[in-house]
Phi, psi and omega in degrees: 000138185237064191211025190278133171105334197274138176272144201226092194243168203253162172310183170246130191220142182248139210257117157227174194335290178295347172299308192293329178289313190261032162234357136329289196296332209265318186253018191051078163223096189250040174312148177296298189310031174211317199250354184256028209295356157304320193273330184275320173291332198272329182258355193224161195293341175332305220103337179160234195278230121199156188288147189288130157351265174357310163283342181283317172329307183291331175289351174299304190249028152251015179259325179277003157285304156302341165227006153273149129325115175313152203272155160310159194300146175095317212241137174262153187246127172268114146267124226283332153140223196216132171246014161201115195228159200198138162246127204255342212215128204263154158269141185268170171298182176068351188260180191264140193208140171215163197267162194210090207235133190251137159266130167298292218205139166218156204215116174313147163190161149080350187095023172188209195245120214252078173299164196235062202237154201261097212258122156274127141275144187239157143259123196292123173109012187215117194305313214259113193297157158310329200195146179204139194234156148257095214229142181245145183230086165285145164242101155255103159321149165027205196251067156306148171281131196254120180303000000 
């Protein structure tokens, strides 16, 4: 791959209220600060509501459709885990948010290619990303075993 260096950004997709309530439900965390925004505004520096981390987390793999190149014909992209993940920035509900992706490093590995890229969520109108990652990606052909 020869994109090493090249920033890879994703479309702007806006998070709202009923999005957060049902990755509430899907993962039982109904904390106020995400599903109460009456409560949330009144009781915390927030403003109101804020987005789960965890769903900003989740959101890395519709952010690499609109801004990675699709894999070859044949081949599944794994995700491989994170060997540094970090939330730096609260979201508000409502606001607009993308994905931002470097590749660092590939590496053989597993019977395919063990990619490294240095992944962000950004938030619109705000220098400092929600979440910044080192995220591992295998690419495998055909039906390799992954280790």
């Amino acid at each position: 791959m020869n994109e090493a260096h090249a920033p890879f950004v994703s479309e702007w997709k806006t998070v709202n209220q009923p999005m957060v309530d049902r990755f509430a439900d899907a993962i039982d965390d109904h904390q106020f600060i995400h599903v109460d925004p009456e409560r949330a505004k009144a009781e915390t520096s927030y403003g109101g509501t804020i987005v789960h981390g965890f769903y900003l987390l989740s959101m890395l793999t519709a952010f690499t459709r609109s801004a990675l190149p699709p894999v070859e014909t044949g081949a599944v992209e794994v995700n491989y885990g994170f060997d540094k993940l970090r939330f730096l920035n609260p979201v508000p509900v409502g606001a607009r948010v993308r994905g931002s992706f470097t590749l660092e490093n590939e590496t053989p590995r597993a019977g395919g290619v063990l990619r490294c890229y240095d992944a962000r969520v950004e938030i619109e109108g705000t220098e400092r990303p929600a979440l910044a990652a080192c995220w591992l990606v295998l690419t495998v052909v055909g039906d390799q075993e992954t280790e």
